[in-house]
C-alpha positions in Angstrom: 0.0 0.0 0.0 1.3 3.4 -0.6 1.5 5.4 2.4 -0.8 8.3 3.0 2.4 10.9 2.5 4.1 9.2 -0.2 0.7 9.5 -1.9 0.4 13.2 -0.9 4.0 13.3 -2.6 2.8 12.2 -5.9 0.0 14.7 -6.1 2.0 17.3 -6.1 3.7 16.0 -8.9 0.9 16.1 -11.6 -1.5 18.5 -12.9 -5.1 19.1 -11.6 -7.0 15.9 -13.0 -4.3 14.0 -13.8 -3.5 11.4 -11.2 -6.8 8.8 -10.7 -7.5 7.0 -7.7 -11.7 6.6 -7.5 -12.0 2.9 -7.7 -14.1 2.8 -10.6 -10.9 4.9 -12.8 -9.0 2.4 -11.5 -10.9 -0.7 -12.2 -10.5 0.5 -15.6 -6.8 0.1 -15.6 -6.9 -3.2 -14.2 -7.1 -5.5 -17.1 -5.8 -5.9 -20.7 -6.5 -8.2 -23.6 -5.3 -11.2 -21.9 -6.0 -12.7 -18.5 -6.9 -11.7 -14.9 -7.8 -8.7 -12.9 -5.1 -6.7 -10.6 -6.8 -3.1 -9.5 -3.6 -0.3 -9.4 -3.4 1.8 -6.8 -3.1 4.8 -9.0 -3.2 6.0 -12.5 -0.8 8.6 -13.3 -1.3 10.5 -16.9 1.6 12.5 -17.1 2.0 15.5 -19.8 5.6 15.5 -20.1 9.0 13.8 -19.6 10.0 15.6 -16.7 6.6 14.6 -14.9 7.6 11.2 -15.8 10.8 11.4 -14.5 9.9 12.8 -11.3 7.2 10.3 -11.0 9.9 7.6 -11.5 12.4 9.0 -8.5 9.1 9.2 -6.2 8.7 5.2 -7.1 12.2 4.5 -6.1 12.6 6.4 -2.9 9.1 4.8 -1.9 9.3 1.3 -3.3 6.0 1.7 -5.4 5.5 -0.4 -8.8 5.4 1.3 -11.9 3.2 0.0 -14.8 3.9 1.6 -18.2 0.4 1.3 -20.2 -0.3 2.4 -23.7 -3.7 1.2 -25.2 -4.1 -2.0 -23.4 -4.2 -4.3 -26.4 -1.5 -6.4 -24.7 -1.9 -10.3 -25.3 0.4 -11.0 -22.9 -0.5 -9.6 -19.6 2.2 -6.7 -20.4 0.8 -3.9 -18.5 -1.3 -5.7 -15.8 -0.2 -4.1 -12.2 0.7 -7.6 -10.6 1.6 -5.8 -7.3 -0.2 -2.9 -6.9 1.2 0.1 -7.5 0.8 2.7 -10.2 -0.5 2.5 -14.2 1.5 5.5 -15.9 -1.3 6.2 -18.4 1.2 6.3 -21.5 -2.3 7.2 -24.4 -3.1 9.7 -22.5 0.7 11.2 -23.1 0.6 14.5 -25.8 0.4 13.5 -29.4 3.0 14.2 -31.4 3.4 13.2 -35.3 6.2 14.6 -37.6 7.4 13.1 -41.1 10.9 13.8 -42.1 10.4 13.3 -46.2 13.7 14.2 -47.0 15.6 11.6 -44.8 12.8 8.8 -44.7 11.4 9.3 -41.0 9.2 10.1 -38.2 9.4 11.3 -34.7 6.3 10.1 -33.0 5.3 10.1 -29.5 3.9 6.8 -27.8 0.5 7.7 -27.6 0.1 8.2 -31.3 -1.4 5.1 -32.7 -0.1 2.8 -35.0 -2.4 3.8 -38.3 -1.9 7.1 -37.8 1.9 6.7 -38.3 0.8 4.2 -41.6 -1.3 7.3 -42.8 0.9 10.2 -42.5 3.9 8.2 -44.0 1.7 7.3 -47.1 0.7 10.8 -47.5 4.1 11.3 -47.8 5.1 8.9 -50.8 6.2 6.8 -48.2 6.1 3.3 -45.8 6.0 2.1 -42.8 5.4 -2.0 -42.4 4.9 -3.2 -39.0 1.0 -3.4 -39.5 -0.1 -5.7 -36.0 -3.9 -6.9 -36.5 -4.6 -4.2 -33.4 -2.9 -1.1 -35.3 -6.0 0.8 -35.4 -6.2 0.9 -31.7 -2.9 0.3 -30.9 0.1 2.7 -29.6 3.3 2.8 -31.4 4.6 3.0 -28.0 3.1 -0.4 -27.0 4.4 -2.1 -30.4 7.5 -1.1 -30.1 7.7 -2.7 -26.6 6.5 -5.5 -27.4 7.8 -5.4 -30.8 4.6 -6.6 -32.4 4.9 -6.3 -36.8 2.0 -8.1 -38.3 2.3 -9.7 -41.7 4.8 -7.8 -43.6 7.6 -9.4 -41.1 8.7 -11.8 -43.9 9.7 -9.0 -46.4 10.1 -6.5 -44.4 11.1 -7.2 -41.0 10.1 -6.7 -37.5 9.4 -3.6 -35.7 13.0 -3.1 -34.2 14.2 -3.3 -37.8 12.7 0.4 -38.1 13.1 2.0 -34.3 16.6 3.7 -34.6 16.0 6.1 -32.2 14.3 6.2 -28.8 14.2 8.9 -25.6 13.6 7.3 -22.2 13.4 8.1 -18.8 15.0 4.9 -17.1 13.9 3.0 -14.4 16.4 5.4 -11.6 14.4 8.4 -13.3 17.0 9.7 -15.7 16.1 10.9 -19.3 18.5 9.5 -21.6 17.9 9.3 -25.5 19.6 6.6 -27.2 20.4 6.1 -31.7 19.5 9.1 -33.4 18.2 9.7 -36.4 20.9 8.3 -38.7 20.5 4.6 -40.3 24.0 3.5 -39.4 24.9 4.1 -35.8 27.7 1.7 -34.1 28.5 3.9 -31.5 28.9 1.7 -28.1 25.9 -0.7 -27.0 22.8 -0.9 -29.2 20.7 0.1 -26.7 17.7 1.2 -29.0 17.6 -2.4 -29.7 18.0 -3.5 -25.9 15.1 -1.7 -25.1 12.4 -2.5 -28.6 10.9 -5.4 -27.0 11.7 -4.8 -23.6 8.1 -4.9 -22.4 8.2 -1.6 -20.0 10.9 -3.6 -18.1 13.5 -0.8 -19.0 12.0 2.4 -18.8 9.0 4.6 -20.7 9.9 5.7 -23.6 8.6 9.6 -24.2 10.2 9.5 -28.2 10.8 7.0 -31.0 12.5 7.9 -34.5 11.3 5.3 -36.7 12.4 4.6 -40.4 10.0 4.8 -43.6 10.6 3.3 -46.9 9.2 4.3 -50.2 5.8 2.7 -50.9 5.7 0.1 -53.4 4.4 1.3 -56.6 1.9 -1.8 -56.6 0.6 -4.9 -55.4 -1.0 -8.0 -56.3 -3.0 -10.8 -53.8 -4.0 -14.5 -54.3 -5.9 -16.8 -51.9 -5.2 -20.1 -52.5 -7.5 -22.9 -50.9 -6.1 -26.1 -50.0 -8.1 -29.8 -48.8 -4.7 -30.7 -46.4 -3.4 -28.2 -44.4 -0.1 -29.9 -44.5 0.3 -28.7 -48.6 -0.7 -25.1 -47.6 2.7 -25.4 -45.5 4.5 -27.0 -48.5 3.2 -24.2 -51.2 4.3 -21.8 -49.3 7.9 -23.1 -49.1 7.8 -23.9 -52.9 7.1 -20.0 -53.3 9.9 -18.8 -51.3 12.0 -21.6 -52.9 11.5 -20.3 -56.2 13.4 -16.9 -55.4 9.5 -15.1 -54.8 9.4 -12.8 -51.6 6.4 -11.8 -50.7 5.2 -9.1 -48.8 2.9 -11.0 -46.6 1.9 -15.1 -46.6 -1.3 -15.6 -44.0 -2.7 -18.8 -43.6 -6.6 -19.8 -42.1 -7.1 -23.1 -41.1 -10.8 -24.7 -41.3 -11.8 -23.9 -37.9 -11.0 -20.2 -38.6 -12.5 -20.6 -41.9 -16.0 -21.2 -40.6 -15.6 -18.8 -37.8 -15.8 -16.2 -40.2 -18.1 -17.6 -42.6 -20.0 -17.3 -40.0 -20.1 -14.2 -38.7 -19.6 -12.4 -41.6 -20.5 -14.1 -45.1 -17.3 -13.3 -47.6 -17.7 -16.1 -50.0 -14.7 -18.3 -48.2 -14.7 -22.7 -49.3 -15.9 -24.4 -45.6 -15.0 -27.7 -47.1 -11.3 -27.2 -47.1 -8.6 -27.4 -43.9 -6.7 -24.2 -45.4 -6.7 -21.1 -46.9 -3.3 -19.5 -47.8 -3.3 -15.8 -48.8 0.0 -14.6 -50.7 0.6 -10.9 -51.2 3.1 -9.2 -53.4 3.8 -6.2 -53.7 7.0 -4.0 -56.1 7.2 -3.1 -59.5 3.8 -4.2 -61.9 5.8 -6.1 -64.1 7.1 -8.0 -61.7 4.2 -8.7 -59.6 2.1 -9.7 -62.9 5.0 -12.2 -63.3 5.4 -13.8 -59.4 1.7 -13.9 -58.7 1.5 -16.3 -61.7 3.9 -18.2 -60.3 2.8 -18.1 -57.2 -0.7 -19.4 -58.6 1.0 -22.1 -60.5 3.0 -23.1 -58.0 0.1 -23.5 -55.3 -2.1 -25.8 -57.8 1.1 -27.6 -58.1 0.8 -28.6 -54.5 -2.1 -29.3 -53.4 -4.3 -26.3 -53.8 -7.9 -27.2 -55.1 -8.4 -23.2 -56.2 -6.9 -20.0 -56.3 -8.4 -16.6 -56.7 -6.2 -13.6 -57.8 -7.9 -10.4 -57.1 -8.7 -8.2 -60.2 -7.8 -5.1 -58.3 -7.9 -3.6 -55.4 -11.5 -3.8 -54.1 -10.9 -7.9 -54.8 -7.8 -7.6 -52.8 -9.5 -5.4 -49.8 -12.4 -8.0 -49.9 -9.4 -11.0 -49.6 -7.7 -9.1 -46.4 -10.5 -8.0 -44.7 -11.9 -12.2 -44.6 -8.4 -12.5 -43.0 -9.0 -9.4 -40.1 -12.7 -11.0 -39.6 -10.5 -13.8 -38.2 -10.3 -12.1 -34.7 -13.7 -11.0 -34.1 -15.3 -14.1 -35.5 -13.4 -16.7 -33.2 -14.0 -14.2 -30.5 -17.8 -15.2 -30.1 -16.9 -19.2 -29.6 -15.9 -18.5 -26.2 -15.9 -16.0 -23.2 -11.9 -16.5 -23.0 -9.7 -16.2 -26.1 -6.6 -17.5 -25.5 -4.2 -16.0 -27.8 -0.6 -17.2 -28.3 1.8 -17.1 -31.2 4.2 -20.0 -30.8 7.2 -19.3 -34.0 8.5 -22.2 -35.4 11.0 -22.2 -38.7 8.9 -21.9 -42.0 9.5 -25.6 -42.9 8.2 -26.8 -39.9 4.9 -25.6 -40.1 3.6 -28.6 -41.3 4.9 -30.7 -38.4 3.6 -27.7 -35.6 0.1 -28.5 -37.3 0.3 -31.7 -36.7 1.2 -30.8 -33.1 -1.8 -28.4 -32.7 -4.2 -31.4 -34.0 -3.5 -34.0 -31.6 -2.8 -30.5 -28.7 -6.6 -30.0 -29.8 -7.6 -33.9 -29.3 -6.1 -34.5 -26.3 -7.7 -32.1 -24.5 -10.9 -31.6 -26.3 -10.8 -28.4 -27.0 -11.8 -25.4 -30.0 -8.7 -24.6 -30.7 -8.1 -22.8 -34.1 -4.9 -21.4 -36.0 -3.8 -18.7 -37.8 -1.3 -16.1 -38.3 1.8 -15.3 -40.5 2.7 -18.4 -42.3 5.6 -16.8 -44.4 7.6 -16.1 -41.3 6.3 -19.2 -39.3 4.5 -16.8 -36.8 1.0 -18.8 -36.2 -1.6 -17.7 -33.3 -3.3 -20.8 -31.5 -6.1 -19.8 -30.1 -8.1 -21.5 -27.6 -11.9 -20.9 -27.1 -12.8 -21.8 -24.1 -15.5 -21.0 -21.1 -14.1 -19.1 -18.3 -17.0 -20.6 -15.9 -16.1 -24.0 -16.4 -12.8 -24.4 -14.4 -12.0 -27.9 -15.8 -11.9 -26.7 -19.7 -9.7 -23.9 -18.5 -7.2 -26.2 -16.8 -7.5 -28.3 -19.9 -6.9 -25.1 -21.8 -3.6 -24.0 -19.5 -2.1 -27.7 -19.8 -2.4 -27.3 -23.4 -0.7 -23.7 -23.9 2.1 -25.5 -22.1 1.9 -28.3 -24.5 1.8 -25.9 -27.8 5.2 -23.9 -26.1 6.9 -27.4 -25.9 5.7 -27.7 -29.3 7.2 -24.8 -30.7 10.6 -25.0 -28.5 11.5 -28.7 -29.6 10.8 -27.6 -33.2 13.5 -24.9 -32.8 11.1 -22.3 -32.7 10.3 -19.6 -30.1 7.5 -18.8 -27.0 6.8 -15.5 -28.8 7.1 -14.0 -32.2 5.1 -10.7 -31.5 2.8 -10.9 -28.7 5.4 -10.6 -25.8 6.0 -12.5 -22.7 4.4 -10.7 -20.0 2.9 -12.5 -17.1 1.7 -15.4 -19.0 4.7 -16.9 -20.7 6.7 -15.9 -17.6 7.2 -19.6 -16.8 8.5 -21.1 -20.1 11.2 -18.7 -20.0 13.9 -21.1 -19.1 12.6 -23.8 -21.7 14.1 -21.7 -24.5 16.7 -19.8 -23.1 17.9 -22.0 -20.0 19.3 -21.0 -16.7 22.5 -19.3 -18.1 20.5 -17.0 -21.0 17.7 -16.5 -18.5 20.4 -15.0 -15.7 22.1 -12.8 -18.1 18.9 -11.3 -19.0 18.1 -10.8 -15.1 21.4 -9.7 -15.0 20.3 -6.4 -17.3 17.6 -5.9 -15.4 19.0 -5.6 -12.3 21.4 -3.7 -13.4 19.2 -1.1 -14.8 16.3 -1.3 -12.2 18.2 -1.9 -9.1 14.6 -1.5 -6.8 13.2 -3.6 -9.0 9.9 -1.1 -9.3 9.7 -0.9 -13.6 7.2 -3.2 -14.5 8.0 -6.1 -12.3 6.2 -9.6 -12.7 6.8 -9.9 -16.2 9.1 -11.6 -18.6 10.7 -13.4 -15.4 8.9 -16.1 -13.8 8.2 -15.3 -10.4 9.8 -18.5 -7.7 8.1 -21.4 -7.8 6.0 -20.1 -11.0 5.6 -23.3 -13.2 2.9 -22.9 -15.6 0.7 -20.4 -17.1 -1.7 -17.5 -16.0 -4.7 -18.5 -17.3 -7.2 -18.5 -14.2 -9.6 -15.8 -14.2 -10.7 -15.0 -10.7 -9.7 -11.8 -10.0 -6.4 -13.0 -8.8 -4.7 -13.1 -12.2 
């Protein structure tokens, strides 16, 4: 609890309005897009860097959490406030947005959401691809946290690929600013990249310089519907085989499929295991050229149909069956339990496989989709929160499909983060040594320990997943 003149401290600290402690505010803050329930505190909406900072020295001379929070989209549990403390209200930060034409960037602060930063860029003859299925509710500053990209990972990387520069206030209260706004920096550590991904475990971050490309003059989109799910996996490594690199590769299985159908009618085969949708995107000659090879090549394995959009109304009808995927699985459970287990491209085949018998062994509506071209797939589990057995049927399997992934040489997360609820698998993939060394950084940088604890470290004794919904996380 903080005490009643530590809280009188932090008052002072914000402007009128700006620090929330009625219980209904702060119910608000309690829960993302995951799992559980843990009421803050406080809320603290600071204006400016130096509020932030001074918030941050109060936290370590009293011993009070901190909880950076930008939209609250987090899969993960990121911003939940596992141990009280405060929620520093990062989307309610001042919104600023500036393009830099001539050198191919923008200076955005981390309340400005993502599709804003997608439109000003294109505006300006110009590109930015980390595109997350949340980025038109989502903060930059919570992507580049949890370094979430979307579909255009495969050709065009992740989120950190494009954060060169970044202005924090640490976790001791300093504000430091680390890259700058040149493409090549090797000067000392590569802390920009450190802290990308870092999940609020390093610091807030008040400024990001990101990179912008120029904006393909074109693009063309295929979906391709295939009876196996296993020669979905195989066309798509045909594709990349042949030298073709496309901008995105999604892939729907069945159970997806019908989600959507039903929800929202959009014309999609409900007698087939997979649907594979292949966009390219570069010069028209050139896409004319690989999209027909990319048609040819997914008839030559196993597709029973493919549809290549006539232009782009055909190709916004394609994408947005693929965005329905979200919503329509949504309303097949009260919990959605989202993951995305990364496993090397050519062992998609053999993680499908995984996710059936995962899905048979413990009877569950599990479906699958995600980012086939970069082996990024989301298992999600649709499950009732109510009924206690499903949802320890439903933890046992998450650590089942993490297994899955690991032992395939793949990865617990490829965009959603670790947070609270992959916590515990932590040592699977990196072991005791890699998993010390990153404590190591930590400690070193957030010697009380107040920045975001209870996340990406599994707390002693923490063996499995945080999947119970009771209030208690």
């Amino acid at each position: 609890m903080i005490a009643e003149a530590a809280f009188a401290e932090l008052v002072r600290l914000l402007p009128p309005g700006r620090l929330l402690n009625d219980l209904a505010d702060r119910d608000a803050y309690s829960f993302d897009a995951s799992f559980g329930d843990y009421l803050p505190e406080a809320v603290a909406q600071p204006t400016d860097k130096e509020q932030i900072a001074a918030i941050v020295q109060w936290a370590n001379r009293h011993l009070v959490p901190l909880y950076p929070r930008g939209a609250a989209t987090s899969l993960s549990g990121g911003p939940l406030p596992v141990q009280g403390g405060v929620v520093i209200d990062m989307s309610a930060y001042p919104k600023r947005l500036a393009i830099d034409a001539e050198n191919m960037l923008a200076t955005v602060s981390p309340s400005v959401i993502t599709a804003e930063v997608h439109r000003a860029a294109e505006a300006a003859g110009l590109f930015y691809p980390p595109d997350p299925s949340s980025s038109a509710v989502s903060t930059i500053g919570g992507n580049l946290l949890e370094n979430s990209s979307g579909p255009k990972g495969l050709k065009y990387g992740t989120t950190k690929e494009y954060v060169i520069g970044l202005e924090l206030v640490t976790p001791t209260g300093a504000i430091v600013r680390t890259g700058g706004r040149t493409v090549k920096n090797v000067t000392g550590y590569d802390l920009t990249r450190l802290i990308v991904g870092s999940e609020g475990t390093l610091g807030i971050v008040t400024e990001a310089i990101v990179r912008l490309i120029p904006k393909p003059k074109a693009s063309g989109t295929l979906l391709a519907t295939f009876p196996r799910f296993a020669d979905s996996g195989v066309a798509l490594t045909r594709v990349l085989a042949a030298g073709i690199l496309p901008a995105a590769m999604e892939v729907m299985d069945e159970f997806c499929i019908r989600a959507v159908e039903k929800y929202e009618p959009s014309g999609l085969p409900t007698d087939v295991e997979a649907i594979l949708i292949i966009e390219i995107d570069g010069h028209p000659a050139a896409i004319e050229e690989e999209i027909a090879l990319c048609r040819e090549l997914c008839l030559a394995n196993g597709a029973a149909s493919v549809r290549v959009a006539a232009d782009s109304s055909e190709q916004a009808d394609i994408w947005r069956a693929r965005k329905l995927v979200s919503p329509a699985i949504a309303r097949l459970g009260s919990a959605k339990i989202s993951e995305d287990a990364t496993v090397p491209r050519s062992q998609i085949p053999a993680m499908m496989q995984r996710l059936k018998e995962i899905r048979e062994k413990y009877r569950l509506n599990l479906v699958v989709f995600g980012h086939a071209g970069d082996g990024n797939l989301h298992p999600n589990i649709l499950a009732d929160k109510r009924d206690k057995d499903e949802m320890k049927r439903a933890e046992a399997a998450v650590a089942d499909i993490f297994a899955a992934a690991v032992a395939l040489g793949g990865t617990l997360s490829g965009e959603h983060g670790i947070g609270l609820m992959k916590a515990p698998f932590m040592e699977m993939e990196l072991g005791p040594e890699g998993l010390a060394l990153m404590k190591a950084i930590k400690t070193a940088w957030d010697p009380n320990g107040i920045m975001n604890p209870g996340k990406i470290f599994p707390a002693p004794g923490m063996t499995k997943a945080v999947l119970t919904y009771d209030g208690q996380g």
